[in-house]
N, C-alpha and C positions, 0 to 999 in steps of 0.2 A: 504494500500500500504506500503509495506514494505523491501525496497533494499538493507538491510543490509550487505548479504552476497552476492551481486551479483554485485559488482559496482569497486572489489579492480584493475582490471583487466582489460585492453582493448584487451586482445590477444587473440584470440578462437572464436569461437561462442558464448562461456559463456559469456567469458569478454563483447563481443559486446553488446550480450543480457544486461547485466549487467547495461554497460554504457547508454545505451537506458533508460533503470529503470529508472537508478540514473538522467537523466535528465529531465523526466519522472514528478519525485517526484519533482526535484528543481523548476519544472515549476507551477506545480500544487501548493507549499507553496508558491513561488512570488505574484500568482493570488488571492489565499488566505487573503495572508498580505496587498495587496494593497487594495483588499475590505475591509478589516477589519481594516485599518488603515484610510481608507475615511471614513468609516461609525461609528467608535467610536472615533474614533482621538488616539493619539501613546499613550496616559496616560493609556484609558480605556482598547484596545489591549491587548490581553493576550495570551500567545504560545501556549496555552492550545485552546484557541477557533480558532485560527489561524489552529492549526493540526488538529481539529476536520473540521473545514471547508474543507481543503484539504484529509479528511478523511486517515489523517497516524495516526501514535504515535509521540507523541511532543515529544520525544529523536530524532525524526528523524529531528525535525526544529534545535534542538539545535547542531545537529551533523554536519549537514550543515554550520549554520551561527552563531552558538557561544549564541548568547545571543538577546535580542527583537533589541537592538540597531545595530547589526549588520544585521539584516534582515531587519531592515526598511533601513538602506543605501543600502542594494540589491536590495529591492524591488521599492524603488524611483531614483535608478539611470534611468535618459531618455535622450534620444539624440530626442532635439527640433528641428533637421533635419532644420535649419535654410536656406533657400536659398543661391547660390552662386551670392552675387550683382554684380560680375563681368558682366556678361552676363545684366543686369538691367540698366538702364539709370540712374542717378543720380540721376533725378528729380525726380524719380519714387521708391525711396527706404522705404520711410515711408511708402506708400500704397502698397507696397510689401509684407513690414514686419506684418501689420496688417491685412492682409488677409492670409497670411500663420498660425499666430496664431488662428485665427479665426477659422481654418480650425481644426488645431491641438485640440483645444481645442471642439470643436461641433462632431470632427468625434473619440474620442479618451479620455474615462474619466480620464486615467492615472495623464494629468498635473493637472488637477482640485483634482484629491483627493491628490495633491504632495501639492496642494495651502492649501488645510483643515487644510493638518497635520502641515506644515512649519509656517501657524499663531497662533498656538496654541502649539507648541514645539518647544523646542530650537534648538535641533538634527536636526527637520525637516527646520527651517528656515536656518540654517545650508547648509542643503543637497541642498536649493532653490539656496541659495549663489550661491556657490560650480556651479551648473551648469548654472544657468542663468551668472555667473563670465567668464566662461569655453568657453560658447559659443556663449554669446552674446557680449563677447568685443572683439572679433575678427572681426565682421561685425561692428560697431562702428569703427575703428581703421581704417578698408578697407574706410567708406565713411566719414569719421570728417575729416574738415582741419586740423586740428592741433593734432598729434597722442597723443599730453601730455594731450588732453582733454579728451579723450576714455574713460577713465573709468567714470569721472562726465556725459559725454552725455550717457552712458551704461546704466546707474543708471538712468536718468530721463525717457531712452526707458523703461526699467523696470519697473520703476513705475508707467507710462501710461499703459502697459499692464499687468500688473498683478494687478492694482485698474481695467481695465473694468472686467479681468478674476472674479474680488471678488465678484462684485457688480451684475455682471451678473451671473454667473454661481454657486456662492455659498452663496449670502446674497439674489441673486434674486430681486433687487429693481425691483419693474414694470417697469417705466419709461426704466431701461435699458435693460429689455429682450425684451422690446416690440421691440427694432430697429432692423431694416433689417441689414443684414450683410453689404449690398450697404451700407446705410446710415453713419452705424460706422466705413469703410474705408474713406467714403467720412470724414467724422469730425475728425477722428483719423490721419488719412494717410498726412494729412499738418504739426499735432501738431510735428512725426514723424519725418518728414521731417526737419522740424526747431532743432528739438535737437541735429540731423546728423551731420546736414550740414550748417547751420545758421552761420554765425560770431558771435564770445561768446560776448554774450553783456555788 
């Protein structure tokens, strides 16, 4: 695949044709880099086997996104489509948030291989920051009494789910794949709830 000459242009048939390509290709490298970035981590990853996966020429990833570091923030950028708690009952925000991930994460390998690269690179814990920051201290802020706490109770939602995401989905402990999704809203969905909305103790 190769859209070098067909993408400068949106006007025409050609240009259209063109622009199709070129998103064509962008799509095909993203898919690329995100498998090959779960499955070797950002160190091993090379633009050479990335382009080979997506079956272009690696002038074509570097044309695109510049350099490995700037593909992997394209390729792990994700919107975790967090719920609107408005609509949610208060009491009900921890066992919300834990089944929304739950979901995200079991129907969707994207956050789990964003979890690989982010413990193992700097870039990628980075890029964890950057969006778990982005979009989970908005919902922290909506349900914590005190708005100056949001970002230490952010941090502790995070930390609660991104240690089950590790344990479960990428270190694989027994004990924690074994549990039913029930079971880990049920134990998760209170601890959740205390970090929200708890008076800071």
């Amino acid at each position: 695949m190769d859209d070098s000459t067909t993408d400068s242009t949106t006007d025409g048939t050609n240009g259209t044709h063109g622009a199709r390509r070129s998103d064509a290709t962008r799509t095909a490298i993203l898919e690329a880099a995100r498998e090959r970035f779960a499955s070797d981590g950002y160190e091993r990853a090379t633009i050479r086997a990335i382009a080979k996966d997506a079956r272009i020429d690696p002038s074509m990833v570097m044309r695109y996104y510049g350099n490995k570091e700037g593909l992997f923030a394209a390729a792990v950028s994700y919107d975790l489509r967090l719920p609107d708690l408005a609509s949610t009952p208060r009491g009900e925000v921890g066992r919300a948030l834990v089944t929304h991930f739950l979901a995200m994460w079991e129907e969707n390998e994207e956050l789990t291989a964003m979890l690989r690269v982010g413990a193992t690179n700097k870039g990628g814990a980075e890029r964890m920051q950057g969006i778990f920051r982005d979009q989970l201290m908005p919902v922290a802020r909506q349900a914590c009494p005190d708005p100056e706490q949001a970002p230490a109770r952010a941090g502790l939602v995070a930390a609660q789910l991104l240690g089950l995401a590790l344990t479960r989905y990428v270190l694989r402990f027994p004990p924690t794949v074994a549990l039913a999704r029930e079971e880990i809203v049920a134990w998760l969905g209170p601890t959740l709830q205390r970090y929200l909305t708890a008076p800071s103790p």
